[in-house]
N, C-alpha and C positions, 0 to 999 in steps of 0.2 A: 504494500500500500504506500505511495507515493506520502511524502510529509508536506503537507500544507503552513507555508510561510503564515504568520501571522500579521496583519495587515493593524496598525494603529489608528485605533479613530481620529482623525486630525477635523478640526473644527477653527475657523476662521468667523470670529465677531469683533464687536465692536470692543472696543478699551471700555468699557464704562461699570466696570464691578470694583468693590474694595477692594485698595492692594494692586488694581492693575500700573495703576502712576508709579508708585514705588516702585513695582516689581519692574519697571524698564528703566529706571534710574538704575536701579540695584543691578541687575543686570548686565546693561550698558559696561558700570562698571568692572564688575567682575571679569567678565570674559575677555574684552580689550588687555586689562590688565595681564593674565594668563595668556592671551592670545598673543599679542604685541609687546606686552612692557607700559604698556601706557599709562600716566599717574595719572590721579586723583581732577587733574584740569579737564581731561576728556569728560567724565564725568558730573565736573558742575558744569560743562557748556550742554550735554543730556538735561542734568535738572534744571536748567535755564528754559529749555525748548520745550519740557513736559511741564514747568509752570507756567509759561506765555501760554499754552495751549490751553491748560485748564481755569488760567485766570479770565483768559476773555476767548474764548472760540467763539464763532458763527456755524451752528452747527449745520447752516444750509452750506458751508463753502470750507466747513473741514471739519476732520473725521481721525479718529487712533484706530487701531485694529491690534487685535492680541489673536493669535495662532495658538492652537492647543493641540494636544499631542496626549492620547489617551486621560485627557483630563487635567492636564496640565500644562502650565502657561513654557510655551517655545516658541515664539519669535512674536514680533511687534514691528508695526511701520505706523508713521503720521502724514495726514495731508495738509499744509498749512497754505493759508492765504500767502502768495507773494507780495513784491514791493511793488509789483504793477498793476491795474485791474489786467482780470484774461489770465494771469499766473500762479500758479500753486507752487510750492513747493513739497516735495517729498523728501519726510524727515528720520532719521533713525531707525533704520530696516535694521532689524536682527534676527537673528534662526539663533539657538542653543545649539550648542556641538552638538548635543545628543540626538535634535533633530532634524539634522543636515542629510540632504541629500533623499529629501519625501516632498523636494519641490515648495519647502513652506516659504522661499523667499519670493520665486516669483509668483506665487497662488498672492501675497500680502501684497506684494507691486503694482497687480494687475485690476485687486477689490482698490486700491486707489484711481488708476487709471480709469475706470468703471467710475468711481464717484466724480473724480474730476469732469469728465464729460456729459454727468449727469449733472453735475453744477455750475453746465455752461465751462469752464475754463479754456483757453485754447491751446496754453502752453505749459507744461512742467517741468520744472529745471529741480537740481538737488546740485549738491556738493558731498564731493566723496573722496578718497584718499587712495593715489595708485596700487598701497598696497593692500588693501580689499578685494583681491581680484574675484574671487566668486560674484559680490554685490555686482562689480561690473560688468561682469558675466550675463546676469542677470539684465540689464540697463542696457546692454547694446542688444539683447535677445528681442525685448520690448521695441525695438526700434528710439532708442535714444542715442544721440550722438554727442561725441566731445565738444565743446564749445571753447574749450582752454584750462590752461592748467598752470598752477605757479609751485616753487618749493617754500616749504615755509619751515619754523622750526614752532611744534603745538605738542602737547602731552608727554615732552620728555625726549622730543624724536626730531630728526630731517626729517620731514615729510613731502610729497607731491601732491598738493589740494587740486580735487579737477571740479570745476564743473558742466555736468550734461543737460541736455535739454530734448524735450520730447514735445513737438508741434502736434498738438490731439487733432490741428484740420487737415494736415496732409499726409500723414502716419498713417496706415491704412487699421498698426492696432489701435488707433485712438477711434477709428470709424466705424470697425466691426468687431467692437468690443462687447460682448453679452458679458452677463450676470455670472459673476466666478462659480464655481462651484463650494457647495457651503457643510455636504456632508462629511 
């Protein structure tokens, strides 16, 4: 009899239960640090973006999402108002090691792209860091392209800040983007 893999329930919602703000501060933290090396500064520029969010969002024009993973919280992204009308930005995408590679980064990219074009947007830009390469992985899969890139020196590190940008009117995933899947 053949052994049948076991498949984890993954569920993608809204941020919006106790504990979910923290738990992507905490987070954030954590695993950068373990992952990269990166101090405590990464960190409060997360609790900076997770407080601007919860201090005044428009919940017609931006949205968190928490990914779960047999009932537990593994990965998170936010969609924020940009500096310009027509622009969102996409903020703090994370998967947990443990739940990499079950597609929870682009399944949380793509329930933003989906919002964003249901709230009107036309364009979504983020900032990311060359050495991310999976995220970007991700980002160029979407049809986002590099817009520029500088080195800088953030969380203890040389770094390479890039940022991409995703036009939702001439993308064709900005155009025929359905409703993610939620089970």
């Amino acid at each position: 009899m053949p052994q049948q893999q076991h498949q984890p329930h993954v569920l993608v919602r809204r941020a919006n239960r106790p504990g979910d703000l923290g738990w992507v501060v905490m987070a954030h933290g954590e695993i950068y640090d373990r992952q990269f090396g990166w101090n405590t500064d990464f960190e409060v520029l997360v609790a900076k973006i997770v407080a601007d969010y919860a201090a005044d969002n428009d919940p017609a024009k931006e949205a968190a999402w928490i990914a779960e993973v047999g009932g537990e919280r593994a990965g998170c992204i936010f969609l924020v108002a940009g500096d310009e009308p027509g622009v969102a930005k996409l903020r703090i995408l994370l998967v947990t090691p443990k739940a990499r590679g079950l597609g929870l980064g682009a399944r949380l990219v793509e329930e933003c792209l989906v919002f964003a074009c249901g709230a009107g947007y036309r364009q979504v830009t983020l900032w990311t860091n060359d050495v991310l390469v999976s995220a970007r992985k991700i980002y160029q899969g979407l049809g986002f392209t590099l817009a520029d890139e500088e080195p800088h020196h953030s969380f203890g590190h040389d770094l390479v800040g890039q940022n991409w940008v995703l036009d939702l009117r001439t993308t064709p995933a900005g155009n025929q983007r359905g409703p993610a899947d939620r089970a």
